[in-house]
TIKESE-289427 format. One line per 4 residues: their letters; for each residue x, y, z of C-alpha. Coordinates in pm, 1 decimal. Each point is the difference from the previous one (the first is absolute). Layout:
# residues N
A) X,Y,Z ~ ...
END
This chain:
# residues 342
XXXX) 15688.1,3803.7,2135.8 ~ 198.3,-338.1,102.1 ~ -272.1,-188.7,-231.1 ~ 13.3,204.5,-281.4
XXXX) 392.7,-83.0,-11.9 ~ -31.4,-339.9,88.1 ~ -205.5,-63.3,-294.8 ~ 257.6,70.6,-262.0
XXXX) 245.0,-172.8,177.5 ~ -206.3,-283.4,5.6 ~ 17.6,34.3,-373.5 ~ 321.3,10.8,-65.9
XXXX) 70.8,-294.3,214.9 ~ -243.0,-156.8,-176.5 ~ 155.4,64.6,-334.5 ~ 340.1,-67.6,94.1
XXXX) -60.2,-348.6,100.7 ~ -209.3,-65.5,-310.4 ~ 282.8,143.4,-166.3 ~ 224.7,-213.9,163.9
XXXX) -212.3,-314.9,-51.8 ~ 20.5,77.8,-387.1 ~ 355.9,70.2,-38.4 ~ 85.5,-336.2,174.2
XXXX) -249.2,-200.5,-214.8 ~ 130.4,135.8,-281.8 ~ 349.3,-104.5,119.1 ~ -113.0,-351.8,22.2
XXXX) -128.7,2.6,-333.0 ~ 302.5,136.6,-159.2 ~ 205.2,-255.4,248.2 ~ -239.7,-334.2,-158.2
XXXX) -75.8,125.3,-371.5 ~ 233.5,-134.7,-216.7 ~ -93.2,-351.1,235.6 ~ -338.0,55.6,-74.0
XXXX) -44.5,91.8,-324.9 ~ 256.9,-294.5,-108.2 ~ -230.4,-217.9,199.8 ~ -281.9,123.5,-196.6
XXXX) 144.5,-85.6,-354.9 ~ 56.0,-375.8,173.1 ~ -373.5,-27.4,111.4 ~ -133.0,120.0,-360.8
XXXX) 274.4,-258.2,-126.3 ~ -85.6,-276.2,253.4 ~ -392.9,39.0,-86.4 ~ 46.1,-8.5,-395.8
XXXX) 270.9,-309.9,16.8 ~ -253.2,-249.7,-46.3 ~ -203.2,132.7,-269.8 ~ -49.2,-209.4,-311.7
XXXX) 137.0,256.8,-261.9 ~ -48.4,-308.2,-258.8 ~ -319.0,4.3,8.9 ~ -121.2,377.9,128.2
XXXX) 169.8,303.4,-38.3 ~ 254.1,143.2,266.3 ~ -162.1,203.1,228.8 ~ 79.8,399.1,-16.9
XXXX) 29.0,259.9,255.4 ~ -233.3,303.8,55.0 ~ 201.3,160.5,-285.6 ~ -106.9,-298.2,-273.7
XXXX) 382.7,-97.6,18.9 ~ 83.1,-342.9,-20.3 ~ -10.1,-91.6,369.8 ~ 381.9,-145.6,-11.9
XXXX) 171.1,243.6,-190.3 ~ -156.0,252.2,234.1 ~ 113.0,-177.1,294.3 ~ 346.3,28.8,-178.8
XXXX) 12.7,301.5,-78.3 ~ -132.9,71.2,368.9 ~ 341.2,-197.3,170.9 ~ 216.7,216.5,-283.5
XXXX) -157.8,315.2,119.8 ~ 31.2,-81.4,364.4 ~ 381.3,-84.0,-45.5 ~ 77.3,361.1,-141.3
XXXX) -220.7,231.4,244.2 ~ 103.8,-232.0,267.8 ~ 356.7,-97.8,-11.2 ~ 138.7,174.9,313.3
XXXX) -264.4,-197.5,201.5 ~ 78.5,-320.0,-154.6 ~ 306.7,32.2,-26.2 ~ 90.9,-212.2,254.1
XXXX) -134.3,-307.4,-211.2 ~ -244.7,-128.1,252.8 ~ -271.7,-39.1,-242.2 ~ 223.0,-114.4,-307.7
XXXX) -52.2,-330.4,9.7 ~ -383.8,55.9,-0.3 ~ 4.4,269.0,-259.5 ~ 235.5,-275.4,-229.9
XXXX) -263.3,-283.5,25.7 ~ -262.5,250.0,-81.1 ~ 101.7,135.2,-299.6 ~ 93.3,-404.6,-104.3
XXXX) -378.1,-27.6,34.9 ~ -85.7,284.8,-191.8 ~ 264.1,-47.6,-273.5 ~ -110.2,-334.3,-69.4
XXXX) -324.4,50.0,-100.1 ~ 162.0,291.4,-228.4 ~ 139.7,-324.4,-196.0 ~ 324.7,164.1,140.7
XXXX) 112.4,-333.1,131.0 ~ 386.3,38.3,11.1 ~ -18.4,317.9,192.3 ~ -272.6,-175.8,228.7
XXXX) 280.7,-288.7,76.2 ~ 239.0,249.6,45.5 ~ -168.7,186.9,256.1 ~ -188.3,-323.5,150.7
XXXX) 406.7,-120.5,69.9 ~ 78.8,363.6,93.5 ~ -325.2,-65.2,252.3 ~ 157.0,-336.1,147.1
XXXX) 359.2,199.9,71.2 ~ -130.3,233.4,185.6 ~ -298.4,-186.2,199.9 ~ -10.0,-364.1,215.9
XXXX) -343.7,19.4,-26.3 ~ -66.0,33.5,-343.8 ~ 270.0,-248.0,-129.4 ~ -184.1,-254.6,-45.7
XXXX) -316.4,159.0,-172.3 ~ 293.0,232.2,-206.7 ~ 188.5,-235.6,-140.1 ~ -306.6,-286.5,-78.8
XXXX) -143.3,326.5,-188.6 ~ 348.3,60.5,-194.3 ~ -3.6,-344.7,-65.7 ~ -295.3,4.3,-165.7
XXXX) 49.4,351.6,-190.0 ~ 326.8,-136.1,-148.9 ~ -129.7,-318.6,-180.2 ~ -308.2,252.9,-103.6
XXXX) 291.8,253.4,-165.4 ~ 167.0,-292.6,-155.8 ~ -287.2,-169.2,-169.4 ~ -92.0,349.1,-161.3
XXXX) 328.7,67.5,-113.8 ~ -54.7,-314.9,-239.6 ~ -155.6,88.7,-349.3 ~ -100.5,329.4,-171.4
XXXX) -204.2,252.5,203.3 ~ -218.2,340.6,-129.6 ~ 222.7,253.9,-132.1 ~ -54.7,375.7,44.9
XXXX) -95.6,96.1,-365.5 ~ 138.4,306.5,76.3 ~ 279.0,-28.9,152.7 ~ 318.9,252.4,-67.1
XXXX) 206.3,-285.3,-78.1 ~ -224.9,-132.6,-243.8 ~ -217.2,-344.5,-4.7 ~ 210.3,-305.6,-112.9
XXXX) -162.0,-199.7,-297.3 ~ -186.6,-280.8,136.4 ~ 202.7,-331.5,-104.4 ~ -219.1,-241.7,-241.1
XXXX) 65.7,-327.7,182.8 ~ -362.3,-109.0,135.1 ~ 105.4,-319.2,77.7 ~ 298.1,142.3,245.1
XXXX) -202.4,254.6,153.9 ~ -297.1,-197.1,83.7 ~ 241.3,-226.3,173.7 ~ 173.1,255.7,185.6
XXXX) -344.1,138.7,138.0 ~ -64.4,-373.6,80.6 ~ 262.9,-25.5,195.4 ~ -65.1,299.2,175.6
XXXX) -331.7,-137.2,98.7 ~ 133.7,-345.3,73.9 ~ 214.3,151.3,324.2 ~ -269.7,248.3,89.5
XXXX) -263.9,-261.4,-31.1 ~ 263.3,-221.2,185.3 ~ 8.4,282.3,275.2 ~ -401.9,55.7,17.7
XXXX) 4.2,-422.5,46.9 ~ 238.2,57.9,328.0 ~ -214.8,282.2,115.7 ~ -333.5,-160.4,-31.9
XXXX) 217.4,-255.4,230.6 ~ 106.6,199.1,278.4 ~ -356.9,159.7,17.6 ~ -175.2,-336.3,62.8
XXXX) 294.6,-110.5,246.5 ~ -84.7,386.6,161.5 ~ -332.6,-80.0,56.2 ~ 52.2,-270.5,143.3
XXXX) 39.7,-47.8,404.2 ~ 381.0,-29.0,51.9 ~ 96.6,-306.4,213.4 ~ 115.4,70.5,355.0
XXXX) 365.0,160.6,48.4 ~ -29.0,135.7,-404.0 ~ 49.9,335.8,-33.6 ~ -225.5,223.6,-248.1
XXXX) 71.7,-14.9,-350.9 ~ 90.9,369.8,-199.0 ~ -329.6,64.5,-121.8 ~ 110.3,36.6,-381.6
XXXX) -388.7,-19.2,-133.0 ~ -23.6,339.0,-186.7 ~ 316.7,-111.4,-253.2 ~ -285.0,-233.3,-175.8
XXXX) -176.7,297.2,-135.8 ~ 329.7,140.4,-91.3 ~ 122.0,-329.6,-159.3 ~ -361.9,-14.5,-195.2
XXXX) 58.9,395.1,-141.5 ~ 319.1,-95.2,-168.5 ~ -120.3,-309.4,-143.9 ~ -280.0,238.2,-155.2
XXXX) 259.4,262.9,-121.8 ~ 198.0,-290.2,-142.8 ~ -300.7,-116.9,-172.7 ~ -102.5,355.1,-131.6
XXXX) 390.3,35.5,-78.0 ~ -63.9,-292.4,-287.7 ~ -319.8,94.5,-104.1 ~ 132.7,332.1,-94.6
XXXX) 286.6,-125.5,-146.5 ~ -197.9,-190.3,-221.9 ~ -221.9,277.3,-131.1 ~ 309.6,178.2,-91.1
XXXX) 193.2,-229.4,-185.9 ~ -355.2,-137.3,-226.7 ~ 76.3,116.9,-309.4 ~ 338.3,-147.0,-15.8
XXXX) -59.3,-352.3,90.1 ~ -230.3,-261.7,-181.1 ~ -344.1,-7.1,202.6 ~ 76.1,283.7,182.5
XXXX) -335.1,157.1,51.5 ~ -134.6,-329.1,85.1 ~ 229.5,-45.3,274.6 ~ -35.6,325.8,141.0
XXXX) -358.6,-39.5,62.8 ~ 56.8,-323.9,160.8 ~ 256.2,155.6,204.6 ~ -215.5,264.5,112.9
XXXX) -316.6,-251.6,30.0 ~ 242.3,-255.6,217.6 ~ 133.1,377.8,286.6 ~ -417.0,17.6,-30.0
XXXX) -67.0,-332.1,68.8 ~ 279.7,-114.5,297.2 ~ -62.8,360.9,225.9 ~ -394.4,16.8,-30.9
XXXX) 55.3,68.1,361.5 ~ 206.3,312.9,-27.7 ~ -35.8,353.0,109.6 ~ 138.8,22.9,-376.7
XXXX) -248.5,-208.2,-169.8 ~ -183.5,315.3,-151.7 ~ 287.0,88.3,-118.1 ~ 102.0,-336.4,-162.6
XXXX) -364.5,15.8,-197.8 ~ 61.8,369.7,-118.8 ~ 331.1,-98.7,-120.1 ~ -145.0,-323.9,-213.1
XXXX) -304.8,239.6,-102.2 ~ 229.4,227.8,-110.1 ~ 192.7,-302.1,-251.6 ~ -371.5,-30.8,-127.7
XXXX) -61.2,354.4,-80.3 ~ 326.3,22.9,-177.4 ~ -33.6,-323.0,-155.2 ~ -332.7,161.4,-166.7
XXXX) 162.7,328.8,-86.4 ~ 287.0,-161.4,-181.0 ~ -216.4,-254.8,-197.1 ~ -196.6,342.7,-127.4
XXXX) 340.3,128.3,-98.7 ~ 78.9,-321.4,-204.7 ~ -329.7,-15.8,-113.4 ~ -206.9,307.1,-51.9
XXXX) -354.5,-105.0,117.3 ~ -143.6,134.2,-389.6 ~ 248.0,-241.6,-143.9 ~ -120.4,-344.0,-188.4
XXXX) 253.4,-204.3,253.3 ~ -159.2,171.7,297.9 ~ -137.4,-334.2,269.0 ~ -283.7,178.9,224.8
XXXX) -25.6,-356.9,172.4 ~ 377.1,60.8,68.7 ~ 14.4,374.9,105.5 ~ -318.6,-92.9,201.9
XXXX) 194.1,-295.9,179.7 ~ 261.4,256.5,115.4 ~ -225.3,293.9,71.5 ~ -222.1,-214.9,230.5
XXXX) 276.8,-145.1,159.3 ~ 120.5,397.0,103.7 ~ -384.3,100.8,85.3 ~ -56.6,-294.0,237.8
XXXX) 282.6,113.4,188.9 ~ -5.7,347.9,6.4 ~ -368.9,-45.0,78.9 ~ 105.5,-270.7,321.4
XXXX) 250.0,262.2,133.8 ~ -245.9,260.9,-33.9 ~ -218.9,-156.9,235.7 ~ 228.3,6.7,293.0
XXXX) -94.3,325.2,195.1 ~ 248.6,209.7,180.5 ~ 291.7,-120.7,-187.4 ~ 244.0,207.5,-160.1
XXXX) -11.9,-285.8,-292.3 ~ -359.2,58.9,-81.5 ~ 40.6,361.1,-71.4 ~ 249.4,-118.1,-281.9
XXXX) -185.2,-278.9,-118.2 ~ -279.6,244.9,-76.2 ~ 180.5,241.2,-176.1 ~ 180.6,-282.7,-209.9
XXXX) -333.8,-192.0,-96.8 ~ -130.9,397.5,-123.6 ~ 337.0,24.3,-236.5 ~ -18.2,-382.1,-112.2
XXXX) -386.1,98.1,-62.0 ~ 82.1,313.3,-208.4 ~ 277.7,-194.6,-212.9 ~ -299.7,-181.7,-134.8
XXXX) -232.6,296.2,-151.0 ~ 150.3,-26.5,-354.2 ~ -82.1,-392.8,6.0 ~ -315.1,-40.7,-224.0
XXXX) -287.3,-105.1,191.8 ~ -13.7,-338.7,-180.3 ~ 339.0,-106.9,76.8 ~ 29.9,96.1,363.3
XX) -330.0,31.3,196.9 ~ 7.4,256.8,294.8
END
């Protein structure tokens, strides 16, 4: 009889401290959440800092996002379901400097100064790193702010006529790539003195290595800025189409190294296959005037490349390139087999 009660209170004490066990784990998790899972967002951060987005693509989370937008959008998210917790600001000097890291490879560079200086306020011991980042971020906004940019062609305010002065925009751009070329220069600078042993009594330099790749992305974009500008505006000016191509040969050419570079041969193959389509236009192929050695000059030109980015598996590029070369292939049917061999 006593052993048939003991058992189920055996049990229950069993349970109850189990019980008990959860409940106050849970309370500790609850306590060191929002701590953790800002912490989290910094170590995702502090692992893709880095990363050579010049030359590869930005990493992404396990949802495909871009891996610093997510990481963003991660410290936003945080700041909402969390603000009673951290509310007493202990982590807002970390959660500043993090989104400045995030922000700036979002080419958001004067909100990345901003916070970087917010970061520096409110923490001793990321002043230093804060404000050599802000530093940087604000001569990065300033160059891009020189010259004409990409417009959103459809924007609600409508898209401002592109002015007709090559000669003042290609010198704008220039000097846009003077001071971030300038910058890159410095850079390339502080990374040899970095790896370097520092002398005895020197502290460690802010390691400011990852703002190359940066500076080399915007020197890029400024170069794709002209070469676009110049494809627009070809029909107005004398020479225009040959300049274009030789704008788009020279972004080819000068970032062969690019995670872009793909991109900067679909964009010239492109020129070709238009090229071709708009000489048929001028010159219907059945005419007396019609050049195969001509057409065939262009249309080679837009094969060769759509056949080289073809041949680049597992890139989102080569699924275009295909379909491209197909519709460049079928423009050609109604050519006469003697004046354009397929």
């Amino acid at each position: 009889m006593i052993r048939s009660v003991a058992i189920p209170l055996l049990a229950l004490a069993t349970l109850f401290l189990v019980g008990c066990q959860t409940f106050s784990a849970r309370q500790k998790e609850a306590q060191y959440s929002p701590t953790e899972g800002v912490l989290e967002a910094v170590a995702v951060l502090r692992r893709h800092v880095p990363d050579d987005t010049y030359r590869f693509p930005p990493a992404r989370d396990f949802t495909g996002r871009n891996v610093y937008r997510a990481s963003l959008l991660r410290l936003e998210a945080l700041e909402r379901a969390e603000s009673a917790a951290l509310e007493s600001g202990y982590m807002d000097g970390v959660i500043a400097f993090a989104k400045g890291r995030a922000l700036e490879r979002l080419r958001a560079y004067d909100l990345a100064a901003q916070h970087y200086r917010e970061g520096a306020r409110l923490s001793n011991e990321l002043r230093a790193a804060a404000l050599a980042s802000a530093e940087v971020c604000e001569r990065l906004d300033q160059a891009i702010r020189i010259g004409i940019d990409f417009v959103d062609p459809v924007s609600e305010g409508g898209v401002p006529a592109r002015p007709i002065e090559p000669d003042a925009v290609r010198t704008a751009l220039d000097d846009r790539v003077t001071r971030l070329s300038i910058l890159l220069d410095e850079l390339a600078d502080e990374a040899r003195d970095r790896d370097a042993a520092p002398a005895a009594g020197e502290t460690e330099p802010v390691d400011r290595r990852h703002y190359r790749w940066i500076a080399q992305e915007e020197i890029e974009h400024a170069d794709m800025v002209r070469s676009r500008y110049f494809v627009e505006i070809r029909h107005v000016v004398p020479d225009g189409t040959v300049v274009a191509l030789q704008e788009l040969q020279r972004v080819a050419t000068r970032h062969g190294a690019s995670k872009n570079r793909l991109r900067h041969l679909m964009r010239l193959a492109d020129f070709y296959a238009d090229l071709a389509r708009e000489y048929l236009d001028a010159v219907p192929p059945e005419s007396l005037v019609f050049d195969p050695a001509r057409f065939r000059e262009l249309a080679d030109a837009a094969i060769q490349l759509y056949e080289l980015i073809g041949s680049h598996d597992g890139r989102p590029e080569k699924l275009e390139a295909t379909r491209n070369l197909e519709a460049f292939l079928a423009l050609t049917l109604h050519i006469d087999a003697d004046r354009f061999d397929r």
